[in-house]
Short mmCIF file of the C-alpha atoms (twelve columns), coordinates in Angstrom:
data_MODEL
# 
_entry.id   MODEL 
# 
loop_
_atom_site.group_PDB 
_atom_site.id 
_atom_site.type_symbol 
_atom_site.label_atom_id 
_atom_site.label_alt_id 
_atom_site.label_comp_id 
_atom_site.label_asym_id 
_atom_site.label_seq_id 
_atom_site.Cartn_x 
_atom_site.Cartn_y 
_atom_site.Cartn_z 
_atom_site.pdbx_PDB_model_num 
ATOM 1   C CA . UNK A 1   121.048 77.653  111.389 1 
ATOM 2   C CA . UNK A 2   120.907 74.293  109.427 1 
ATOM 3   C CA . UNK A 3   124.033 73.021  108.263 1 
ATOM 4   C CA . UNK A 4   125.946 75.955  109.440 1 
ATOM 5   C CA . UNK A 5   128.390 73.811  111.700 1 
ATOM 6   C CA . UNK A 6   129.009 71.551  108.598 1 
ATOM 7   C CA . UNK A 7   130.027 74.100  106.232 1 
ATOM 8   C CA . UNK A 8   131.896 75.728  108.865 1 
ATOM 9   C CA . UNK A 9   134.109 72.824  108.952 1 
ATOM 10  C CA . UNK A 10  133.808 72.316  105.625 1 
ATOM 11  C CA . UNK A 11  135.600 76.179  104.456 1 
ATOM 12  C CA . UNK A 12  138.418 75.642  107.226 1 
ATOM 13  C CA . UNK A 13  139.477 72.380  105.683 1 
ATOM 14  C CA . UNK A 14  139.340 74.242  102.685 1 
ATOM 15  C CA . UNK A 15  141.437 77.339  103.452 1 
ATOM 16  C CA . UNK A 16  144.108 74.996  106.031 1 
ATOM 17  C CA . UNK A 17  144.349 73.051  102.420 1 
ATOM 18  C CA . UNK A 18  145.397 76.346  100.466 1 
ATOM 19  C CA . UNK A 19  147.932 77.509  102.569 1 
ATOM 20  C CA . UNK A 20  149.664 73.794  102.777 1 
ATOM 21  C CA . UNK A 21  149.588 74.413  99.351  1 
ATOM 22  C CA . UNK A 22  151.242 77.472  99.229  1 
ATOM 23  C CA . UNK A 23  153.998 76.066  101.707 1 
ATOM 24  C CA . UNK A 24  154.129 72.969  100.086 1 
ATOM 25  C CA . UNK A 25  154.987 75.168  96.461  1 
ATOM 26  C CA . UNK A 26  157.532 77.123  97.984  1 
ATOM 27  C CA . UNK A 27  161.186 76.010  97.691  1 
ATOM 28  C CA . UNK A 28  161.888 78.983  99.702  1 
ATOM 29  C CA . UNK A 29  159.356 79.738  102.811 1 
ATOM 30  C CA . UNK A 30  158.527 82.096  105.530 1 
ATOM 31  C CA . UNK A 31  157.204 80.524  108.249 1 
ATOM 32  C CA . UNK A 32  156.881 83.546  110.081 1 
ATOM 33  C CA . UNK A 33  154.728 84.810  107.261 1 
ATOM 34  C CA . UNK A 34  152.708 81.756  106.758 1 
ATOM 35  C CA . UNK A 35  152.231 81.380  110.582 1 
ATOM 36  C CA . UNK A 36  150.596 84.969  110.222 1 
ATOM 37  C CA . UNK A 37  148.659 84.005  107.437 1 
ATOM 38  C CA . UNK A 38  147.317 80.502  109.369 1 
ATOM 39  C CA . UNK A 39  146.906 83.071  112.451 1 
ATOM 40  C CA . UNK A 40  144.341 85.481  110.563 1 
ATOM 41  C CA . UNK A 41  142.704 83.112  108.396 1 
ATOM 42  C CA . UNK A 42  142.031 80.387  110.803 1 
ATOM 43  C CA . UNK A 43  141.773 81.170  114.251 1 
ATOM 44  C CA . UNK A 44  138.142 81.418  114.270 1 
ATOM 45  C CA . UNK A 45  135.249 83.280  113.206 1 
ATOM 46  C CA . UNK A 46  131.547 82.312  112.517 1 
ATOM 47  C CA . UNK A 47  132.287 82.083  108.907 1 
ATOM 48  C CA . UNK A 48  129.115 84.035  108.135 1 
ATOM 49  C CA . UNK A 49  129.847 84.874  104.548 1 
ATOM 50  C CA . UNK A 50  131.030 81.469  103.583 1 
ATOM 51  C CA . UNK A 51  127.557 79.850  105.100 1 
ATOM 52  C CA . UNK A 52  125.878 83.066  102.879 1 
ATOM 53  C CA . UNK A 53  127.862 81.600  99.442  1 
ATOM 54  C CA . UNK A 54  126.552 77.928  100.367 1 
ATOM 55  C CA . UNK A 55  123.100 78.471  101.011 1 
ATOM 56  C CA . UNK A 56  122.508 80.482  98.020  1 
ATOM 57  C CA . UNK A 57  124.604 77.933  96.258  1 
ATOM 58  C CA . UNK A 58  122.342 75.483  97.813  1 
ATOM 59  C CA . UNK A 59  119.157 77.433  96.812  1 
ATOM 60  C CA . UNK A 60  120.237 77.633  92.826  1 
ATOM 61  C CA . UNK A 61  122.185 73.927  92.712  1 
ATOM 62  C CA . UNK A 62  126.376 74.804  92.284  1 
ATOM 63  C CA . UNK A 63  128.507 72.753  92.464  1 
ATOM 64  C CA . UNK A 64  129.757 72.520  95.965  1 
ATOM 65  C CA . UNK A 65  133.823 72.503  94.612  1 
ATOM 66  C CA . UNK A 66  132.394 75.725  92.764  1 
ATOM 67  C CA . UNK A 67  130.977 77.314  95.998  1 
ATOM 68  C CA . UNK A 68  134.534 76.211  98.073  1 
ATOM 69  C CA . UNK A 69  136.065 78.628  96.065  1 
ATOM 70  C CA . UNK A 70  134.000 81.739  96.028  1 
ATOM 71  C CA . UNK A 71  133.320 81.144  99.546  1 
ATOM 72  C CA . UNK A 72  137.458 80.708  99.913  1 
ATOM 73  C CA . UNK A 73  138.101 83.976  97.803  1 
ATOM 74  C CA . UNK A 74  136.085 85.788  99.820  1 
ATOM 75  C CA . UNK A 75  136.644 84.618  103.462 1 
ATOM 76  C CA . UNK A 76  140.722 85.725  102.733 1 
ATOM 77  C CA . UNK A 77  139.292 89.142  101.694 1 
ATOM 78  C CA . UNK A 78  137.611 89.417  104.753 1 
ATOM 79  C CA . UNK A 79  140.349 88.179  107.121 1 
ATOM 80  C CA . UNK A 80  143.016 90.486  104.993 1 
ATOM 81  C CA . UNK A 81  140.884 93.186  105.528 1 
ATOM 82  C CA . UNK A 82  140.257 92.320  109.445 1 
ATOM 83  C CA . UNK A 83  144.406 92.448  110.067 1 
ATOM 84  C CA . UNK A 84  144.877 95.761  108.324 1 
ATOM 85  C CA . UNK A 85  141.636 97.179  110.400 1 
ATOM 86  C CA . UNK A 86  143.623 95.879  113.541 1 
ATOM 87  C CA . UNK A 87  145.822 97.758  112.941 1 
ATOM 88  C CA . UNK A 88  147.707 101.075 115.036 1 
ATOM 89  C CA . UNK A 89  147.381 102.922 112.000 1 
ATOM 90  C CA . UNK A 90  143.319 101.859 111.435 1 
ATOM 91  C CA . UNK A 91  141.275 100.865 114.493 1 
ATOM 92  C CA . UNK A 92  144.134 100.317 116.744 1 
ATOM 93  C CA . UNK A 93  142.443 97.426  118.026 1 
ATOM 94  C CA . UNK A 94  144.474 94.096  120.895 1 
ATOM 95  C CA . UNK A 95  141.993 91.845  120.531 1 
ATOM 96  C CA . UNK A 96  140.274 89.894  117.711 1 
ATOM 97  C CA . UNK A 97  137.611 86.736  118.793 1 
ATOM 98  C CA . UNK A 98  139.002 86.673  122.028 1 
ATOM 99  C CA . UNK A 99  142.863 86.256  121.128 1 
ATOM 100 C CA . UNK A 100 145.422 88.805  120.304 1 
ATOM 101 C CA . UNK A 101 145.112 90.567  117.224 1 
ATOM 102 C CA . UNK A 102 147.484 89.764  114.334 1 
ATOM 103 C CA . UNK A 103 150.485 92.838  114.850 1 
ATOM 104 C CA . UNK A 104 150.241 91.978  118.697 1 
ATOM 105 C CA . UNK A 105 150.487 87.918  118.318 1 
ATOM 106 C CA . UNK A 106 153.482 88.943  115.491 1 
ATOM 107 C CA . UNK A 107 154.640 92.061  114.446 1 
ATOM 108 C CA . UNK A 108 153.097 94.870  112.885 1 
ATOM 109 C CA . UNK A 109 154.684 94.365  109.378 1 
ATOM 110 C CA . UNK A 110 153.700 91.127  109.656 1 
ATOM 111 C CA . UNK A 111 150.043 91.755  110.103 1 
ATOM 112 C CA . UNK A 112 150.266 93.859  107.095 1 
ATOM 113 C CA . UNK A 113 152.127 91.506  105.045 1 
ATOM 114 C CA . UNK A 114 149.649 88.832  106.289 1 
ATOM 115 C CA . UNK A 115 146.947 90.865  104.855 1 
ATOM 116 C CA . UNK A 116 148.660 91.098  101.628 1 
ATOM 117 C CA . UNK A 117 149.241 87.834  101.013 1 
ATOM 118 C CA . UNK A 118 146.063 87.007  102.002 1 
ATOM 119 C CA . UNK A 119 144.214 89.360  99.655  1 
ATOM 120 C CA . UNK A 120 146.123 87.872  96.581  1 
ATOM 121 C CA . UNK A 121 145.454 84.431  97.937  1 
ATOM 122 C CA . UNK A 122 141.444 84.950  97.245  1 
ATOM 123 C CA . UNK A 123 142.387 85.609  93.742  1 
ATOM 124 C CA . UNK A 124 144.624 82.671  92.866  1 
ATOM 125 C CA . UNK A 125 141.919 81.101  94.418  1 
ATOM 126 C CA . UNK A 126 138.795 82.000  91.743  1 
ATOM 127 C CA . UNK A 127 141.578 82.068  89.091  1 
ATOM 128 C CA . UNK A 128 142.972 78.472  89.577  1 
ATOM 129 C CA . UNK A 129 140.379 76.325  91.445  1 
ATOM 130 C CA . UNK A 130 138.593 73.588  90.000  1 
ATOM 131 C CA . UNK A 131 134.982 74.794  89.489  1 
ATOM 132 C CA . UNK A 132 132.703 72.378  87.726  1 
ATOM 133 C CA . UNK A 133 130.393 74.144  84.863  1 
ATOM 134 C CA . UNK A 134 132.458 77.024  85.078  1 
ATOM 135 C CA . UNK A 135 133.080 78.716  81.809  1 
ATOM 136 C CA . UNK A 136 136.711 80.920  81.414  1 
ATOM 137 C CA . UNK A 137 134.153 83.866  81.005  1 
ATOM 138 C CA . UNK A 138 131.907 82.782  84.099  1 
ATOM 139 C CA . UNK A 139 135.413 83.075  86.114  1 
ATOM 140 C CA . UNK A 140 136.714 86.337  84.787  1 
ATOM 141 C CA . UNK A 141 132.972 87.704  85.967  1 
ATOM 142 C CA . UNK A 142 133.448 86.264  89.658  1 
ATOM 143 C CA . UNK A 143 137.573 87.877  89.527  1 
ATOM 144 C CA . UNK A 144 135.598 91.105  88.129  1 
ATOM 145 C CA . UNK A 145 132.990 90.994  91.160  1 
ATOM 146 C CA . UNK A 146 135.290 90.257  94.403  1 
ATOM 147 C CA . UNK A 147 138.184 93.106  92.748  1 
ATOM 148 C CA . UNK A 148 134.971 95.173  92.820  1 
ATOM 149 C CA . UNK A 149 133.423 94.599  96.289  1 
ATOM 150 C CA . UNK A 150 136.801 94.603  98.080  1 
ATOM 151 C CA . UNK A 151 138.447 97.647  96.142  1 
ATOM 152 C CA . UNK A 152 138.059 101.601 95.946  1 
ATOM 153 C CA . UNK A 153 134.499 101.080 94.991  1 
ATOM 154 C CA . UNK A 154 133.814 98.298  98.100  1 
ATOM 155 C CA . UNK A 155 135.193 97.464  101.331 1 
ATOM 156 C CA . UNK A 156 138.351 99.774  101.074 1 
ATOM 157 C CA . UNK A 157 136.172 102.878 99.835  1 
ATOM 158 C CA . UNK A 158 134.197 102.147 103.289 1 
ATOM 159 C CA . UNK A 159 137.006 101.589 104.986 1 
ATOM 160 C CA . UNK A 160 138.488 104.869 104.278 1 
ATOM 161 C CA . UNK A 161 135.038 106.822 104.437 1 
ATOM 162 C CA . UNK A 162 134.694 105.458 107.896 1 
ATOM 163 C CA . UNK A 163 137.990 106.547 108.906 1 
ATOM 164 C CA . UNK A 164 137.261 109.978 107.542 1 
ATOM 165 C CA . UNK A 165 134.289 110.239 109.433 1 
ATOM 166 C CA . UNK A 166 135.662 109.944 112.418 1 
ATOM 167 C CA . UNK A 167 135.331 112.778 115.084 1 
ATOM 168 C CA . UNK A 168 132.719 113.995 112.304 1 
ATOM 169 C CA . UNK A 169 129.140 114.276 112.899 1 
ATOM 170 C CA . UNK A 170 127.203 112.657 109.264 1 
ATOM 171 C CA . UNK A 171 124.291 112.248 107.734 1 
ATOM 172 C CA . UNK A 172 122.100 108.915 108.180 1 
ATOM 173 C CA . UNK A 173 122.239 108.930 104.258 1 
ATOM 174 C CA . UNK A 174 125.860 109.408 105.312 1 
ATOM 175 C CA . UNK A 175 126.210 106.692 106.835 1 
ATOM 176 C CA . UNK A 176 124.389 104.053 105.028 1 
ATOM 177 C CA . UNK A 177 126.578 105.077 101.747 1 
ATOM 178 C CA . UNK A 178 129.681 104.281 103.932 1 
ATOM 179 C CA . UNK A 179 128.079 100.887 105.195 1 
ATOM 180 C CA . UNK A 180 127.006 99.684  101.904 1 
ATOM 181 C CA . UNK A 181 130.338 100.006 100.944 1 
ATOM 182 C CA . UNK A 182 132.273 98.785  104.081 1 
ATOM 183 C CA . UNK A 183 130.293 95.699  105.311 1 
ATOM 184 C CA . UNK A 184 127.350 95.288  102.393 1 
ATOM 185 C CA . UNK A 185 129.756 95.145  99.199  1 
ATOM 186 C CA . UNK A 186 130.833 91.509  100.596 1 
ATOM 187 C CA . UNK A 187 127.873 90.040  101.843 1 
ATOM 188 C CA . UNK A 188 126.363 91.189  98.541  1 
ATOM 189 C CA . UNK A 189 129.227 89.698  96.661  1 
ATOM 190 C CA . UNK A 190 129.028 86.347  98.074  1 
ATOM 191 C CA . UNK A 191 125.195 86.283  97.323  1 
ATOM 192 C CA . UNK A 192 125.723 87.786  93.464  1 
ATOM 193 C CA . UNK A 193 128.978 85.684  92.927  1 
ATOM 194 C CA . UNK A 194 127.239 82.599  93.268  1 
ATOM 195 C CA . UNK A 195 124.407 83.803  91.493  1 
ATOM 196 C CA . UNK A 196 126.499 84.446  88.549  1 
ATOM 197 C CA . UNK A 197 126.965 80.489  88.742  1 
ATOM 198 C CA . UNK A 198 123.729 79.559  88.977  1 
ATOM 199 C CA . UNK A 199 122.322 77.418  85.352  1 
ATOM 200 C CA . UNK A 200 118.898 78.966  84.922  1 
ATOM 201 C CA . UNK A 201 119.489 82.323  87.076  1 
ATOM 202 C CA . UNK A 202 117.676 85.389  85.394  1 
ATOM 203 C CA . UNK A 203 117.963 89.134  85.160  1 
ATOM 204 C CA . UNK A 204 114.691 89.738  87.099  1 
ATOM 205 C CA . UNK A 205 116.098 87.144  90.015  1 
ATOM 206 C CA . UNK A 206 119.485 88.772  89.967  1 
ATOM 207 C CA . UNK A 207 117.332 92.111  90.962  1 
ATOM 208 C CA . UNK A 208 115.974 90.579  93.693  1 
ATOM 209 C CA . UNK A 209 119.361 88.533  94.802  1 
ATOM 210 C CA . UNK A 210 120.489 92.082  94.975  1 
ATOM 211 C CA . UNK A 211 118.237 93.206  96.710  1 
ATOM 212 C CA . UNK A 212 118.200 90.853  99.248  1 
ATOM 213 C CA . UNK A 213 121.809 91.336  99.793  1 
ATOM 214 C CA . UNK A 214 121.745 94.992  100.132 1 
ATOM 215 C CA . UNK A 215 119.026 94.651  102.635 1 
ATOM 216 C CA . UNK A 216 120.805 92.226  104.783 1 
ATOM 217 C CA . UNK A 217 124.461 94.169  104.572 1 
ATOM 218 C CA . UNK A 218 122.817 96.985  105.784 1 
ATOM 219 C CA . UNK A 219 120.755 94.875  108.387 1 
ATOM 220 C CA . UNK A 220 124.281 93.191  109.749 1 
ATOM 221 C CA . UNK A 221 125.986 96.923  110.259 1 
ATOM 222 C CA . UNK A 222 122.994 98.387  111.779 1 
ATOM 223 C CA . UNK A 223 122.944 95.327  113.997 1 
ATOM 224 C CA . UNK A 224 126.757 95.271  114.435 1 
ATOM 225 C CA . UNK A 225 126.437 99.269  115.703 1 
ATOM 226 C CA . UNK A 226 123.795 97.935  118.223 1 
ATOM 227 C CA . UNK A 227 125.833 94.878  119.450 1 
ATOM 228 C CA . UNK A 228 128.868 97.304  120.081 1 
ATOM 229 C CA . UNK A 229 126.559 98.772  123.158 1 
ATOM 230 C CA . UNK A 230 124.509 96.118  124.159 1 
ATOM 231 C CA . UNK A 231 126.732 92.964  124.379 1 
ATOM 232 C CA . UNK A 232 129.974 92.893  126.669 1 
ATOM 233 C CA . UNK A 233 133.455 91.973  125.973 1 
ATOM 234 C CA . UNK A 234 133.472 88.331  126.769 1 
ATOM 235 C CA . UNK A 235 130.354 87.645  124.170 1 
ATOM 236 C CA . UNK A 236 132.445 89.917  121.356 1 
ATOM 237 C CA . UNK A 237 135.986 88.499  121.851 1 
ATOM 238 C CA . UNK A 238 137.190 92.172  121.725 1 
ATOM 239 C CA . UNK A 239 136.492 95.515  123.554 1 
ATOM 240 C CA . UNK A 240 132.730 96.732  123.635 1 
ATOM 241 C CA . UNK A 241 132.244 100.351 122.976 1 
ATOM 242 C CA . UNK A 242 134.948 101.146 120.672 1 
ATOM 243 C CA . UNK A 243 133.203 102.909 117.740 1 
ATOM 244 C CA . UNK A 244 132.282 105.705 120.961 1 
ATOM 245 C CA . UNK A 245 135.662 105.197 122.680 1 
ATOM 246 C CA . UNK A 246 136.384 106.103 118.878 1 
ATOM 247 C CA . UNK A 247 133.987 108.681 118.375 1 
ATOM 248 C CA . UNK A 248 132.908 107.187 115.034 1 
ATOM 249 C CA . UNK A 249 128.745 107.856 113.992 1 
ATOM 250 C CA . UNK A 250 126.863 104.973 114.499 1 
ATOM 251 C CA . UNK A 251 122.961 104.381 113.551 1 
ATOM 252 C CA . UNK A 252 122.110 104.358 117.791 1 
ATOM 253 C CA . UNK A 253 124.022 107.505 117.973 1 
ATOM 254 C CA . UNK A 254 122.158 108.355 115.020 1 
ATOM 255 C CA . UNK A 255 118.516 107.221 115.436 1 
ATOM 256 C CA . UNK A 256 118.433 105.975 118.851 1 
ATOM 257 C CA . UNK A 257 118.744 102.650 120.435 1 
ATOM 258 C CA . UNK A 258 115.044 101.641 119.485 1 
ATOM 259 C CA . UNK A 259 115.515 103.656 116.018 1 
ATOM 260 C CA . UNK A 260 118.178 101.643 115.523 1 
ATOM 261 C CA . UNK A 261 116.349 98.481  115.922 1 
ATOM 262 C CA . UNK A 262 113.580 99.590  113.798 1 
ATOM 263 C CA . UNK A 263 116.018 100.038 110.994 1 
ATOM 264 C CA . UNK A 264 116.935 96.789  111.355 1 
ATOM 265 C CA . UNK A 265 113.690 95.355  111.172 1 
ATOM 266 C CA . UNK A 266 112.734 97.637  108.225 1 
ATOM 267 C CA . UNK A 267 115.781 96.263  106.361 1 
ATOM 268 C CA . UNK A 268 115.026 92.542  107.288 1 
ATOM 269 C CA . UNK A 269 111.705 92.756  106.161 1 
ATOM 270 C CA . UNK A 270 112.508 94.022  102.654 1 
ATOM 271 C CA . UNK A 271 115.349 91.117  102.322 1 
ATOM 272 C CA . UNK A 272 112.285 88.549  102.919 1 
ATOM 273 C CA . UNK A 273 110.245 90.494  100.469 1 
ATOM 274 C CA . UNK A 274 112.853 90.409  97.792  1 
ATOM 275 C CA . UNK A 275 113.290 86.755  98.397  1 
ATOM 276 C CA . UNK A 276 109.130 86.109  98.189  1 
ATOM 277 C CA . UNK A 277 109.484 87.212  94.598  1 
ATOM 278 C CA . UNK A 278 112.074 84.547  93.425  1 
ATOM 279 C CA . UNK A 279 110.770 81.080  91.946  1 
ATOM 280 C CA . UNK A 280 112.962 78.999  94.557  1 
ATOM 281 C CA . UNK A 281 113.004 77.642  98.171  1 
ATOM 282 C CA . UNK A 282 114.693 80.312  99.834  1 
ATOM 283 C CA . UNK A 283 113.791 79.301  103.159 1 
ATOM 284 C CA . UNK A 284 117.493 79.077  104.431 1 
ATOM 285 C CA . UNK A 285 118.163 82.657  103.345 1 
ATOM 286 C CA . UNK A 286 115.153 83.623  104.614 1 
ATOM 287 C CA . UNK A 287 116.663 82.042  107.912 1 
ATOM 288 C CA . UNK A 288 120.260 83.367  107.426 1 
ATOM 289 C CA . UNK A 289 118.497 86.935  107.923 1 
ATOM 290 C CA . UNK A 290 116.551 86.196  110.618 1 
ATOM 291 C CA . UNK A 291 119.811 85.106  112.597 1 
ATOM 292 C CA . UNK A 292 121.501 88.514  110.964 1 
ATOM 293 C CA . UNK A 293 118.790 90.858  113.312 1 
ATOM 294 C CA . UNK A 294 118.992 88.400  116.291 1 
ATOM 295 C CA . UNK A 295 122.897 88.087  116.588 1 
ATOM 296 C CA . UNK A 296 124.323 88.748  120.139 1 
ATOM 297 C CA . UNK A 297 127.975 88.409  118.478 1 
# 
């Protein structure tokens, strides 16, 4: 994908600079803690969600200081919520991109404290970065939109309806409720929180933003499900197989490997539908979905 390698580089030299800043602040310091922190946040990842802020960003003209810090906020959600799904008392899982997970590397209240620290991070973050053309009001919206995606009503909701559907057999309706919730309410934010920055964005292109991003959450879980039984160890940097070691319901044990991959390409086709209807060049989100049905990682 164009650019992706750039803004890669350009979000981890954004996130190394927050957390100098938070042990440059402190008269008192953890290091332990911090190390955790650096650990989670910065080891790796494809950065998928921060590439999603920028290229919508790109598509509607933000600022790029503006897009650092949604795409900031919402890359420490993500890692937060990655060492608290590591853990024993979640998905019990050793290894995370190919290193040790966060309570194995540390400790297990480190990982969680890690987490926590991380999660308030993303909100000092939207609360106190420079954002140019950013009203008060404008910011209170993007706080109101990340507490929303990553909360009861978002990623934890999922997160807890997945857990309680383990060993459970649910409905495909089921499962795409617990999805939406789990993976989508991110990806969606980072599309819909830099809409909300956007100068001349309207209520009919919001719609299809949305849609768009519902489409494609749902396209990177079904995808994600498929990956877990198709691609081995070495390509995932952690164990293939685990939602069936775990028992959890997936859309191939659902629909079948090909039904699976018919969802997908159901889903991705309605994300480049909803972007044919907005008055911009979308071509590099049109792209960033493309890559979400192909992924081998």
């Amino acid at each position: 994908m164009h650019n992706l390698v750039e803004y890669q580089q350009r979000i981890n030299d954004f996130l190394a600079e927050q957390l100098n800043k938070l042990a440059n602040k402190n008269t008192i310091n953890d290091e332990k803690l911090l190390a955790a922190m650096k650990y989670g946040l910065l080891i790796g990842g494809k950065r998928m969600r921060p590439y999603l802020v920028y290229i919508t960003g790109e598509t509607l003209g933000v600022a790029h200081n503006t897009l650092d810090a949604i795409a900031g906020a919402l890359e420490c959600i993500h890692a937060y919520s990655l060492l608290h799904d590591d853990l024993p008392a979640m998905d019990d899982d050793n290894l995370r991109r190919g290193k040790p997970t966060c309570h194995i590397e540390f400790d297990e209240a480190t990982a969680i404290l890690a987490g926590d620290s991380l999660q308030t991070l993303a909100f000092d973050i939207l609360a106190n970065q420079a954002m140019d053309n950013v009203s008060a009001k404008t910011r209170l919206k993007l706080i109101q939109q990340l507490s929303h995606a990553s909360g009861y009503q978002g990623m934890c909701g999922g997160q807890a309806l997945d857990l309680s559907a383990t060993n459970k057999n649910i409905s495909l309706q089921q499962l795409e409720a617990l999805h939406q919730l789990k993976t989508g309410a991110l990806l969606k934010a980072c599309v819909l929180m830099t809409a909300q920055c956007g100068a001349k964005i309207t209520t009919q292109d919001i719609e299809n933003f949305t849609l768009y991003a519902q489409n494609i959450g749902l396209a990177y879980q079904v995808r994600d499900d498929i990956i877990d039984i198709t691609s081995s160890e070495q390509e995932l940097g952690k164990p293939t197989g685990s939602d069936l070691a775990a028992n959890k319901s997936t859309y191939p044990a659902l629909l079948g490997l090909q039904g699976a991959q018919q969802k997908a390409d159901q889903l991705y086709q309605q994300a480049l539908q909803a972007l044919a209807n907005l008055p911009y060049n979308t071509q590099k989100l049109a792209d960033f979905a493309t890559f979400i049905i192909n992924r081998k990682s």
